[in-house]
Steps between C-alpha positions, in 0.01 A plus 500: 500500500671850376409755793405848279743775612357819587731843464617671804317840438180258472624359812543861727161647335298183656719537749415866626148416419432230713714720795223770432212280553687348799559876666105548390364161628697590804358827583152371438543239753595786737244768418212226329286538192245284803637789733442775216150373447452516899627873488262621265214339663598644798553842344249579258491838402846638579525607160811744464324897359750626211299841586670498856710782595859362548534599862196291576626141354550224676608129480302265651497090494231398226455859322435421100586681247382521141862426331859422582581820375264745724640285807854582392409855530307503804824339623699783391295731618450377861873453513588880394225675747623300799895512427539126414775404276379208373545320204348205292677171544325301281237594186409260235126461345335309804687649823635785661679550791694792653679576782711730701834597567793263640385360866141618458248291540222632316381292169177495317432211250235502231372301233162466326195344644373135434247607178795773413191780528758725707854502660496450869757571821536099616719572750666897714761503746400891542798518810762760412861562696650703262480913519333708213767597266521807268572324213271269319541298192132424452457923419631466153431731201197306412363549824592888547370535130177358626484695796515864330363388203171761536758732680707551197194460270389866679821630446739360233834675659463399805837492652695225674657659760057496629530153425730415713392680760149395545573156479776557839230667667215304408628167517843535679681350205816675297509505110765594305441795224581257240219225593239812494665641151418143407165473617406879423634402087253187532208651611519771258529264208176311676304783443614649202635224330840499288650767307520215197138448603371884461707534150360203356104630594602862266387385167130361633499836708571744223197303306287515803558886521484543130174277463340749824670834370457499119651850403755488792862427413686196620822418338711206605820428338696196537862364393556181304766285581656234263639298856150551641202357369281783730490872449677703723287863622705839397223718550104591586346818409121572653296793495121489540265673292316689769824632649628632183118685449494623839850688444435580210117688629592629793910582578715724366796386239765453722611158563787357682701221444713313677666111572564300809676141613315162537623380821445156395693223402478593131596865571390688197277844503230687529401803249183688557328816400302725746308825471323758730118512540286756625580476837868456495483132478718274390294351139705155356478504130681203413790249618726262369736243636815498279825333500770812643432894464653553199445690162381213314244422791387871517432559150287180468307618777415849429450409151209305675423759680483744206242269340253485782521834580488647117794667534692604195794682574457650801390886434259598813656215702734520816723206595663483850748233579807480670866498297540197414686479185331246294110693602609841379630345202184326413307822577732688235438264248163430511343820657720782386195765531446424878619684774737288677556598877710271771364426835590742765640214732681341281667827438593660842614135559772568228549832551535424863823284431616807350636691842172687528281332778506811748170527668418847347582366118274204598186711570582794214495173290169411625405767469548620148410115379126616632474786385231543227610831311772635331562796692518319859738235345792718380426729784616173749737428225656819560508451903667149406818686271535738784603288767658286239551539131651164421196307680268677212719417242466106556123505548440684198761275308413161607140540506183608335273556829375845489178531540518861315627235203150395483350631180190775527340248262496199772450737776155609382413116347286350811198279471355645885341806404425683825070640394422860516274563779161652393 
């Protein structure tokens, strides 16, 4: 008779098997399926409440719960509110059993009930002789994520340093600033999903808005790579109908433009166009998200802009930006008939830098920026070049900001006629 030879690995994998059953088989003759039959008899209706609040938990012989999974977390949470270190020994599909530190008695051991309808404490040694420590490795960043999950969904920069310190004083526990960076950058993608996620939804939202807005523009432009079977996004231009009308009804033709960073992973900018309405409100026109602040960028959006707006080449129009190089070359080009004028901030910033930043230059500054005739400005002008000449010569050089600049022509244009009284 040949005996049939079976291959080691064959050999260890029945092996460890049959020492799993054996280390199962063994636990069940100490705790019982007969004894967990006995324990749910006995105590019916301890059913563990998810709603609970986690101060309020407790862990008693015979408590059933609904899955292995929402006793795991009851676990955890019992062990962080009372300061128990405690970790899980052993977890396969059928058991679970945890216990405390080195020298500790304490050990709960669970498994599911005889029909498998829920997962039920068989046997708690709830006798603890260790001390509540300020560390825990059951408050993970899945758990802190959990925890200020609606927290951060009320305020999306909510910082870490708060993190940390609620958690010490509500639970006695220290976190590191990394764990809550960790948990902080989960939760936010829980709630607002991936970056990857949000670019892929553009094309079906640009329909949407197009489908809903019919004689609004929405432009998106994408980049086709020959490595990349997807289209990459370069740009999105949007500007709704009813703003554009609105503007166009009831402000005066001054706009602004201007650009700021994404502070997001993708970095990239933010162009938009704003006017004034009738009671000295900021109006948005329209907005674009573009690739960097750039000329190329600037002349496809005001271009746009033009189009919406009806503008041809800029006679009766005002344009106020900042000096950015690439902006002021796109207004030249495209709107050489406007009056161009840079932002007073963005100018007493630079001509700041400039050695004059004395507290009387600042407010003759101010004040000749608001005035709103000729006369007053060159009279300030001339209190400016008497207490220095040279501080006049580089506002008037590196900027266009005089509001006695303005022409009579846009000074008198207003849509808010004030009515004659009868």
């Amino acid at each position: 008779m040949c005996a049939q030879v079976i291959p080691m690995d064959i050999q260890a994998k029945n092996g460890m098997k049959n020492l799993l059953t054996r280390r199962e088989e063994r636990q069940e003759e100490l705790y019982g399926d007969d004894e967990g039959e006995n324990i749910l008899a006995a105590h019916s209706g301890r059913r563990y409440d998810p709603g609970c609040p986690i101060d309020n938990i407790t862990i008693q012989l015979g408590m059933t719960y609904e899955s292995r999974s929402q006793f795991k977390a009851a676990v955890k949470n019992y062990a962080i509110c009372n300061g128990f270190n405690v970790r899980i020994k052993r977890s396969t599909e059928n058991v679970v059993e945890v216990v405390c530190q080195e020298h500790c008695p304490w050990r709960i051991y669970a498994s599911w009930g005889p029909t498998r309808e829920a997962f039920v404490i068989k046997a708690v040694n709830d006798e603890h002789r260790c001390n509540r420590t300020p560390t825990n490795i059951q408050a993970d960043y899945r758990w802190i994520t959990k925890h200020f999950l609606e927290t951060i969904r009320r305020d999306m920069n909510y910082r870490v340093i708060d993190m940390v310190r609620e958690l010490h004083e509500k639970y006695g526990i220290i976190v590191s600033r990394a764990t809550c960076y960790s948990a902080r950058s989960w939760a936010r993608k829980m709630l607002q999903g991936s970056l990857d996620e949000h670019y892929h939804m553009l094309p079906s939202y640009v329909a949407e808005l197009q489908k809903v807005h019919r004689n609004s523009t929405f432009q998106l432009e994408v980049e086709h790579d020959i490595h990349n079977s997807l289209p990459r996004f370069n740009r999105l231009y949007i500007c709704f109908e009813s703003l554009a009308r609105g503007f166009l009804e009831g402000c005066r033709p001054v706009i602004g433009l201007d650009g700021c960073f994404l502070k997001t992973e993708l970095k990239g900018q933010l162009l938009s166009t704003v006017g004034r309405d009738g009671n000295n409100m900021m109006f948005p026109i329209a907005w674009a998200v573009v690739e960097g602040e750039n000329q190329a960028s600037w002349i496809w959006f005001i271009s746009l802009l033009m189009s919406d707006l009806g503008i041809v080449d800029g006679y009766g129009w005002t344009i106020i930006s900042d000096q950015q190089k690439g902006l002021e070359n796109a207004v030249a080009g495209l709107l050489p008939n406007a009056e161009h004028r840079n932002c007073a901030r963005h100018i007493y910033a630079n001509w700041k830098k400039k050695g004059h930043s004395t507290y009387i230059l600042r407010n003759l500054f101010w004040k000749a920026v608001k005035c709103t005739a000729c006369e007053g400005f060159h009279r300030v002008i001339g209190q400016m070049k008497t207490l220095k000449a040279e501080a006049v010569q580089d506002l008037l050089e590196g900027s266009q900001s005089s509001s006695g600049g303005f022409s009579k022509l846009l000074k008198s244009m207003t849509k808010f006629q004030v009515p004659k009284k009868k």
